[in-house]
C-alpha positions as a printed Julia matrix, in Angstrom:
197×3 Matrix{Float64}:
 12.8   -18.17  -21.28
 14.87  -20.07  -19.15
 14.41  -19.97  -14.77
 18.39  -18.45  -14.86
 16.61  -15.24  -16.79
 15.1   -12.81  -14.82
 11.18  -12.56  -15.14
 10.36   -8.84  -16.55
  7.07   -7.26  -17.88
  5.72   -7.18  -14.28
  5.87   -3.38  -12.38
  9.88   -2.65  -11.68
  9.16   -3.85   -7.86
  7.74   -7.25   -8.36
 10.23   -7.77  -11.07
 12.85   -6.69   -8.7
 11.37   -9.23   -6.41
 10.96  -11.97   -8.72
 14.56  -12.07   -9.45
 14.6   -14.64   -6.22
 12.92  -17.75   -7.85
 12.27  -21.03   -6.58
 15.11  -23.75   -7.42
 15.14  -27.35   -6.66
 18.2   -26.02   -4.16
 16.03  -23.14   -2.47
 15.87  -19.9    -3.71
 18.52  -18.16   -6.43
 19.39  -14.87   -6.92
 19.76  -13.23  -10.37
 21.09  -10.83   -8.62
 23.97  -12.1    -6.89
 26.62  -10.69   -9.1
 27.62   -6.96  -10.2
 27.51   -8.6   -13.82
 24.15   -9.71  -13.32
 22.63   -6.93  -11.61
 23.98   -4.9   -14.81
 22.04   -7.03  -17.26
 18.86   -6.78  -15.41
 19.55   -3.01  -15.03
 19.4    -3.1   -18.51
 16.31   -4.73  -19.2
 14.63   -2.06  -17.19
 14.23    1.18  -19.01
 12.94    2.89  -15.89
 16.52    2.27  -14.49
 18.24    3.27  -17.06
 18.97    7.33  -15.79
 19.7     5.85  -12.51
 22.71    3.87  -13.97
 24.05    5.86  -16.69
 27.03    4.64  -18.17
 28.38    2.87  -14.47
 29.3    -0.4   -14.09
 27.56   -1.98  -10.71
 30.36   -3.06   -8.26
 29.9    -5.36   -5.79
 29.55   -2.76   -2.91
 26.61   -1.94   -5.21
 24.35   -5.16   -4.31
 23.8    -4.81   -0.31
 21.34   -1.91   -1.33
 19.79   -3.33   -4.1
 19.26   -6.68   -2.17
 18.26   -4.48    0.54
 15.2    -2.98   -1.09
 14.79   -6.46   -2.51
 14.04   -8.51    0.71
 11.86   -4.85    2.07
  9.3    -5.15   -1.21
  9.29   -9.24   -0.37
  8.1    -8.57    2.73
  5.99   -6.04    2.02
  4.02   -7.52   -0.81
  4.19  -11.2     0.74
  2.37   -9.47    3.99
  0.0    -8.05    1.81
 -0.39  -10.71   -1.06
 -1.36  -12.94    2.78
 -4.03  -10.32    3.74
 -1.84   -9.06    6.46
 -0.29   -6.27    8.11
  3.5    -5.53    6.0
  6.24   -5.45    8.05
  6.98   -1.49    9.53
 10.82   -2.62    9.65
 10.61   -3.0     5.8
  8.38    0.36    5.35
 10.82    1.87    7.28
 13.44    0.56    5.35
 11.9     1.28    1.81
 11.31    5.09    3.18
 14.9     5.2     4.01
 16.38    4.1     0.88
 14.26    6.5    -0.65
 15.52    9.14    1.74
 19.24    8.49    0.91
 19.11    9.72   -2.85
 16.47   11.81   -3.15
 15.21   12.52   -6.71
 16.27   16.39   -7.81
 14.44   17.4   -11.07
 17.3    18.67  -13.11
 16.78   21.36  -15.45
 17.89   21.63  -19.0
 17.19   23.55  -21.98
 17.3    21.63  -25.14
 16.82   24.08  -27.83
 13.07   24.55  -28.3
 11.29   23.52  -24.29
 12.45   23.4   -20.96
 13.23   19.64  -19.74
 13.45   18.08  -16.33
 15.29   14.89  -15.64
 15.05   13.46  -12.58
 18.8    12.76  -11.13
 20.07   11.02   -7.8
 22.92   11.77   -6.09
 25.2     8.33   -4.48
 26.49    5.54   -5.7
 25.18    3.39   -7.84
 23.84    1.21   -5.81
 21.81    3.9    -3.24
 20.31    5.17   -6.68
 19.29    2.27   -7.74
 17.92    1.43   -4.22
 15.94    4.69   -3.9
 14.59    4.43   -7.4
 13.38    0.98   -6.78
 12.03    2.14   -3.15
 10.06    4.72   -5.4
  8.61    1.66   -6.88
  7.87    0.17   -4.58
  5.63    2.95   -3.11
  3.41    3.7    -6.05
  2.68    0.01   -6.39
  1.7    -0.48   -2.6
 -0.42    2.82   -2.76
 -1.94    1.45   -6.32
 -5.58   -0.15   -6.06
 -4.21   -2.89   -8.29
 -2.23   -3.93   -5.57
 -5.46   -5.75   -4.36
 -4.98   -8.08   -7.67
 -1.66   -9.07   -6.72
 -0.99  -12.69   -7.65
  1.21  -15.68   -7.15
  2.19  -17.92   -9.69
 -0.36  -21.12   -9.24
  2.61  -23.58  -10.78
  4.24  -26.1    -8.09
  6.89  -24.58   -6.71
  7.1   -21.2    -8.33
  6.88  -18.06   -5.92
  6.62  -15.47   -8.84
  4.55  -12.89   -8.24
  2.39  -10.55  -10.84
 -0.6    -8.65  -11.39
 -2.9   -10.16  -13.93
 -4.67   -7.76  -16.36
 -6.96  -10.92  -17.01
 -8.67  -12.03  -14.03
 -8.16  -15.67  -15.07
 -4.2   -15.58  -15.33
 -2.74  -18.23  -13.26
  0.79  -18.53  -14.11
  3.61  -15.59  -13.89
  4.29  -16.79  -18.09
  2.75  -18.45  -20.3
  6.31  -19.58  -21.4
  7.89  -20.36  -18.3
  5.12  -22.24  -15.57
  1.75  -22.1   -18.31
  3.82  -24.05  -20.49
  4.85  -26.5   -17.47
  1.33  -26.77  -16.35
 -0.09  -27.41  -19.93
  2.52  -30.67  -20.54
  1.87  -32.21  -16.82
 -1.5   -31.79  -17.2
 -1.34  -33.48  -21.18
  1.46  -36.26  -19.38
 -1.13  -36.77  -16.78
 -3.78  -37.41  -19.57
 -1.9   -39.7   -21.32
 -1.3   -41.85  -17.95
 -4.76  -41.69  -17.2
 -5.57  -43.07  -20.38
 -2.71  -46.05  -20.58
 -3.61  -47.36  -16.98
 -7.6   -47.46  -17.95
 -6.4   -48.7   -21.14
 -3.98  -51.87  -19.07
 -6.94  -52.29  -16.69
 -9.75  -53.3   -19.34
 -7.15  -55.58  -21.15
């Protein structure tokens, strides 16, 4: 897994939020293009309804980036023991409020279904589904686990299901850790090693 691919696995609003990882230029955005926002779209089934078959535009990102920085703030408040933001409450409410979720109604043969469907473009949908996220992770209990990523320079968030997770992946900052720490050995071992000679 490379830093230019989104971190997933994490609940839909941290993984919305970790798509704003630490470069040696500042922070990126893996979001920063309708092409890219499409691809991530796609690695989250619980966006899929929200997107259908449409193609994000680029009027599309101001929402999603929108919700984006709100759940930052939020969480980041929070993951700092203090009070979030009401701007970005406010604002995760609101994005909520502008494509409400209607349970459609459908027959399909043997049960009655119920799909939930947005109205708006893509973009408010995918805001207001991600706003919904948002909301039953900050009014989850395991919200009091949330982490960040213990790796130099990494700003990844998650919420361990082992209490002794340190890294957001074991792929991406565990591995890291694990070869500095094994470099660091080795150093360790050739200056004690020049010292007694």
């Amino acid at each position: 897994m490379s830093d230019a691919e989104p971190l997933t696995g994490e609940p839909l609003a941290l993984d919305l939020v970790n798509t704003r990882p630490a470069t040696e230029d500042g922070r990126a955005d893996l979001l920063d293009t309708p092409q890219r926002l499409a691809a991530w779209v796609a690695r989250q089934p619980a966006l899929h309804v929200e997107a259908g078959d449409a193609a994000p535009t680029a009027a599309d990102l101001a929402p999603v980036h929108a919700a984006r920085e709100q759940v930052d703030a939020v969480v980041r408040a929070l993951l700092g023991g203090g009070r979030p933001p009401e701007a970005a409450l406010r604002g995760l409410t609101e994005a909520q409020r502008a494509a409400p979720a209607v349970r459609e109604l459908a027959w399909d043969g043997a049960t009655v279904t119920a799909t939930a469907r947005r109205d708006g473009g893509l973009g408010v949908r995918l805001a207001a589904r991600l706003a919904e996220a948002a909301a039953d992770l900050l009014t989850d209990p395991a919200i009091g686990r949330l982490k960040e990523c213990e790796a130099e320079g990494c700003v990844m968030l998650f919420l361990p299901a082992h209490p002794r997770r340190r890294w957001c992946s074991p792929t991406r900052c565990g591995n890291r850790a694990r070869v500095a720490r094994y470099y660091q050995r080795q150093k360790s071992r050739t200056e004690r090693s020049d010292t007694t000679n």
